[in-house]
OpenMM code with the backbone's topology and positions (N, CA, C; nanometers):
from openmm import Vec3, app, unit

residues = "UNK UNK UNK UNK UNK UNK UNK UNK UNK UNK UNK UNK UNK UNK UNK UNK UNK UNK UNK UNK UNK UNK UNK UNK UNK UNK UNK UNK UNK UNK UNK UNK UNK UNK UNK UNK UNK UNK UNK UNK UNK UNK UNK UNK UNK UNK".split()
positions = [
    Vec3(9.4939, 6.1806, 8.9853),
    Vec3(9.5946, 6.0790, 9.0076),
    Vec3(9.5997, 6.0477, 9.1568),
    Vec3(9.5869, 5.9337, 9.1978),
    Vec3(9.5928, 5.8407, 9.2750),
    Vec3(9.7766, 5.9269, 9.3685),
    Vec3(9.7732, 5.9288, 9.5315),
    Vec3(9.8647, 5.9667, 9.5876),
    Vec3(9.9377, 5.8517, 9.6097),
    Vec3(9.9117, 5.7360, 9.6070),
    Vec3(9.9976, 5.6573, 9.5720),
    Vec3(10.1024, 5.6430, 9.4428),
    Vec3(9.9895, 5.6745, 9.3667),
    Vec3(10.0910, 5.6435, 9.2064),
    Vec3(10.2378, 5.7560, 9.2339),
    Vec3(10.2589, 5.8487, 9.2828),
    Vec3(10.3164, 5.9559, 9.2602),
    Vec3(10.4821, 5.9139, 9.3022),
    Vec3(10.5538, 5.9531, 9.2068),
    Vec3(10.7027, 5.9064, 9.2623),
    Vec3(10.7768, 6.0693, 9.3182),
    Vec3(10.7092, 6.1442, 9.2747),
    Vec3(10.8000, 6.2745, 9.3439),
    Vec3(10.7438, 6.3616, 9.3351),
    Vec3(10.8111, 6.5154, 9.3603),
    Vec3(10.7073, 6.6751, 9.3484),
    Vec3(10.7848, 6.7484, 9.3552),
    Vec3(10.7640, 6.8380, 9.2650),
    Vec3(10.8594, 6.9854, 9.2085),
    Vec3(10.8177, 7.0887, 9.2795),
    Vec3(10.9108, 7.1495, 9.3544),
    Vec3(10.8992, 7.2711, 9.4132),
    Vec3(10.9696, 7.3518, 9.3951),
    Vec3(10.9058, 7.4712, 9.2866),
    Vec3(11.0063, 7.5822, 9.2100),
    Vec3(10.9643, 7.7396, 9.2723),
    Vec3(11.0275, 7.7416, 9.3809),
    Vec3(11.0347, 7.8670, 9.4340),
    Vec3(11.0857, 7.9555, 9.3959),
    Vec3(11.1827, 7.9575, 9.3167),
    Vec3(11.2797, 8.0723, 9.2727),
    Vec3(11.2272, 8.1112, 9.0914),
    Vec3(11.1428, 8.0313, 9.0805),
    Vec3(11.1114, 8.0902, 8.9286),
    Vec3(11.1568, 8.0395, 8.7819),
    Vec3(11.2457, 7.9173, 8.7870),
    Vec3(11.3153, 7.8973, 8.7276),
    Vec3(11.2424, 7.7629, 8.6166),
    Vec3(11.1979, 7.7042, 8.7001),
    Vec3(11.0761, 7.6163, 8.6102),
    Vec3(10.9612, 7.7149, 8.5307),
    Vec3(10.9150, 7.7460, 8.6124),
    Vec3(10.7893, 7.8438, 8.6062),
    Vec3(10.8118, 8.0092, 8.5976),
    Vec3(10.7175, 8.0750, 8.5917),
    Vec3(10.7588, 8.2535, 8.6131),
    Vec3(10.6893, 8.2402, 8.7552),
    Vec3(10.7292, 8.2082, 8.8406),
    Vec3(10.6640, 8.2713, 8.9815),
    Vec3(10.7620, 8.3914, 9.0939),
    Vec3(10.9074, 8.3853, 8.9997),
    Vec3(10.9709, 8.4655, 9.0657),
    Vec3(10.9461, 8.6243, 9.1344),
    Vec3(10.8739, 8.6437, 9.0387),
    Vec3(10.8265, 8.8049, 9.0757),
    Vec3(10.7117, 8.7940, 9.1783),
    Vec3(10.6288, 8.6776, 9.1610),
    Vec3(10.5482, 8.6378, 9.2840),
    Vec3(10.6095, 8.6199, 9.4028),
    Vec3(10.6523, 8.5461, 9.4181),
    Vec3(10.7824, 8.5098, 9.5438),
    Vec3(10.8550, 8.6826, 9.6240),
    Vec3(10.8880, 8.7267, 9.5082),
    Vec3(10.9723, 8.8719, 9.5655),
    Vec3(10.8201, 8.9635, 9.6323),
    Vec3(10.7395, 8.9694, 9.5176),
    Vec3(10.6616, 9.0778, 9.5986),
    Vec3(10.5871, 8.9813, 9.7694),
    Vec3(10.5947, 8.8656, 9.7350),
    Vec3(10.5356, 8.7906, 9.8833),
    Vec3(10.5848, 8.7931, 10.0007),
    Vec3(10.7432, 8.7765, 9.9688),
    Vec3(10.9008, 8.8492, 10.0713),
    Vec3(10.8828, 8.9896, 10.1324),
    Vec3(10.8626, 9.0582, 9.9675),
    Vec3(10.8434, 9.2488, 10.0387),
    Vec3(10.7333, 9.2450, 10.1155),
    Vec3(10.5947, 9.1871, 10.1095),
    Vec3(10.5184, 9.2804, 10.2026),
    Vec3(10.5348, 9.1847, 10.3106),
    Vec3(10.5600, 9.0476, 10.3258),
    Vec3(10.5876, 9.0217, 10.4717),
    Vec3(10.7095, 9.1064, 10.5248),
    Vec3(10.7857, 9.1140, 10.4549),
    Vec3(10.9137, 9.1997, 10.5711),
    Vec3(10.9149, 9.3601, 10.5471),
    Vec3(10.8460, 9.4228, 10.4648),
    Vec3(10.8308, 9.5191, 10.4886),
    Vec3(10.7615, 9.6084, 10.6503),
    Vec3(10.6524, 9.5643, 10.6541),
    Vec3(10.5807, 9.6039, 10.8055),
    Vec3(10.6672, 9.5557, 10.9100),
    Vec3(10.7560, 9.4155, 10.8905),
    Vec3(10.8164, 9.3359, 10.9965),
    Vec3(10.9363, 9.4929, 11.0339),
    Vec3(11.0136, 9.4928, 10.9029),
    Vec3(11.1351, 9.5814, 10.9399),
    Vec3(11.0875, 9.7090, 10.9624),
    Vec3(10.9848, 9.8165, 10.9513),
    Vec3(10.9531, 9.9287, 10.9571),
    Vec3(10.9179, 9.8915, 11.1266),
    Vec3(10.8302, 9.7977, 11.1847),
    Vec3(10.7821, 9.7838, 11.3142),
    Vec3(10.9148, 9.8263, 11.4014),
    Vec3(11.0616, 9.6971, 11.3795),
    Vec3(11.1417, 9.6854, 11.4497),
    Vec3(11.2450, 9.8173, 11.4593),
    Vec3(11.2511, 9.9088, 11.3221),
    Vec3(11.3214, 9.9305, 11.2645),
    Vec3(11.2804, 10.1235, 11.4012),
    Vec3(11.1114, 10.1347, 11.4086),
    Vec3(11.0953, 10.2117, 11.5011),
    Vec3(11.1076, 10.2088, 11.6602),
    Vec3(11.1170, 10.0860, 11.6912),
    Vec3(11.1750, 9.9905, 11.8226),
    Vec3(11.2471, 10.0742, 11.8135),
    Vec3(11.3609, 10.0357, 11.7630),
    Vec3(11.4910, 10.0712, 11.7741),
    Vec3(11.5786, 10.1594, 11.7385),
    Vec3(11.4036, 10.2805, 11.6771),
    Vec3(11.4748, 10.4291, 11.6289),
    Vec3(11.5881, 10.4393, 11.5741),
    Vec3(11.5318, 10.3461, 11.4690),
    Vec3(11.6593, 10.3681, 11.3301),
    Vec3(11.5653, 10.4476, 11.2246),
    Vec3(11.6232, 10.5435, 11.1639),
    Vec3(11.5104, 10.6067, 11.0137),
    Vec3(11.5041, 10.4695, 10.9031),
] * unit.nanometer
topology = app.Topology()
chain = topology.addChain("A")
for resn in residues:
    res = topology.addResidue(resn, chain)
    for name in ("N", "CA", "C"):
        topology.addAtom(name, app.Element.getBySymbol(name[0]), res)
C-alpha cells in the first residue's frame, strides 16, 4: 500500500490490541536493569 493512501497508524504498546505486553516488560527490564544496578553502585545503595 501506497504511503499516500494511508489515513492513520496504530501504536499498541501496552498490549492491548495485540499480546506484545510481556514483550514490552521484558524490553523495560533489561534496559533498566544494568541502568539501576550501574547507578545503584555509584551511590552504594545494595
Amino acid at each position: 500500500m501506497a504511503l499516500t493512501k494511508m489515513k492513520g497508524v496504530i501504536f499498541d504498546l501496552d498490549g492491548v490490541i495485540t499480546g506484545t505486553a510481556r514483550v514490552h516488560a521484558l524490553a523495560w527490564e533489561s534496559m533498566f536493569n544494568g541502568f539501576l544496578k550501574k547507578n545503584a553502585e555509584k551511590e552504594n545503595i545494595p
